[in-house]
C-alpha positions in Angstrom: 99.2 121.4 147.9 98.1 118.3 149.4 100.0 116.0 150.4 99.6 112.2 149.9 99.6 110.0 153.5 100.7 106.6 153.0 100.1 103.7 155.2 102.3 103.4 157.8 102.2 99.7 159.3 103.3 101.4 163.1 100.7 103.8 162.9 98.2 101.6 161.9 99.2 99.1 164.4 98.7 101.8 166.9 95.4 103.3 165.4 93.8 100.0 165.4 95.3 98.9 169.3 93.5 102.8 170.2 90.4 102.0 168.1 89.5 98.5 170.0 87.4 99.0 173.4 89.1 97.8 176.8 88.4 94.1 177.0 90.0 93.8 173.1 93.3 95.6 174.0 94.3 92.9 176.6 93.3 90.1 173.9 94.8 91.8 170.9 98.5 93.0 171.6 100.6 95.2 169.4 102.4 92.0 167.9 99.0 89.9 167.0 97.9 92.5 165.5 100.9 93.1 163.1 100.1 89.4 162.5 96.6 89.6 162.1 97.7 92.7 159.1 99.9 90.7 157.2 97.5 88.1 157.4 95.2 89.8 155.6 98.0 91.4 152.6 98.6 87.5 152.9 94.5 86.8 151.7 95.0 89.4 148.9 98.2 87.9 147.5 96.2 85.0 147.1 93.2 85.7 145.9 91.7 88.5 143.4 89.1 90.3 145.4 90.2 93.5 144.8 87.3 94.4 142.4 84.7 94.8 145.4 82.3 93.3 143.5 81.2 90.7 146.8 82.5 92.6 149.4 80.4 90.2 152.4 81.3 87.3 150.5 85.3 88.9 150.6 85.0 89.8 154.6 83.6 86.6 155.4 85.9 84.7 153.9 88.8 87.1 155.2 87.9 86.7 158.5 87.2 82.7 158.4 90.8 83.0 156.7 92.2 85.3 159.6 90.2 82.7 162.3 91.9 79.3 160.9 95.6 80.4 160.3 95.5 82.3 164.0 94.5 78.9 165.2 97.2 77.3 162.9 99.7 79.1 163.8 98.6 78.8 167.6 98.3 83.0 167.9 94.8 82.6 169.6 91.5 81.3 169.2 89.7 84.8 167.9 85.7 85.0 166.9 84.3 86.6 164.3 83.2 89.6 166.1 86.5 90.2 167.3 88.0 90.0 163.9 85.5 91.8 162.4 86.0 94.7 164.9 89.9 94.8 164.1 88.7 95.1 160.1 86.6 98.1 161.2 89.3 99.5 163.1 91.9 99.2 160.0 89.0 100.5 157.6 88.7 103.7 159.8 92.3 104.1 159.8 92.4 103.7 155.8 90.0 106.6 155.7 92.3 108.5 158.1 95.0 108.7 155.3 92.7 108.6 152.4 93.0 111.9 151.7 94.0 112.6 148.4 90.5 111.2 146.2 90.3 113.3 143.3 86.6 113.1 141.8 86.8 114.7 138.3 82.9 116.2 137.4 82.4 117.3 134.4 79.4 119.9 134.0 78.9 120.4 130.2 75.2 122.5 130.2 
């Protein structure tokens, strides 16, 4: 029996801090990036792109949302690389615990 993993805000925290090479870790510490994720459940409260149907249009506009409220908020002056590297980090985590996709197939010959 499987057994479904959920997302764990610590372990993510620490997948994503492992994930990012050297000269990232020292920019992006443990606490900015907790702030950086609940920035981005903060973009999806406020806006309905959970349909995927523009996914660049979606990541640019999360990361130019991540950019101007880290500035805001006086957390750091991040590029778009950088940001875009800590989405990559937190996608490859999501596929860490994504294991329970069922894909039904129906064969009818």
């Amino acid at each position: 029996m499987d057994e479904k993993v959920e997302y764990d805000e610590d372990v993510a925290v620490e997948f994503i801090h492992n994930y990012l090479p050297q000269e990232l870790k020292v920019i992006f510490s443990k606490d900015t990036l907790y702030y950086i994720l609940d920035l981005i459940c903060e973009f999806y409260e406020k806006n309905d792109y959970l349909n995927g149907e523009d996914e660049e249009k979606e990541e640019k506009e999360l990361i130019a949302f991540i950019i101007k409220q880290s500035k805001k908020d006086a957390i750091g002056d991040f590029s778009t690389e950088d940001i875009l590297m800590i989405l990559r980090a937190e996608e490859a985590y999501m596929e860490t615990i994504d294991i329970d996709i069922d894909i039904d197939i129906d064969i009818d010959d």
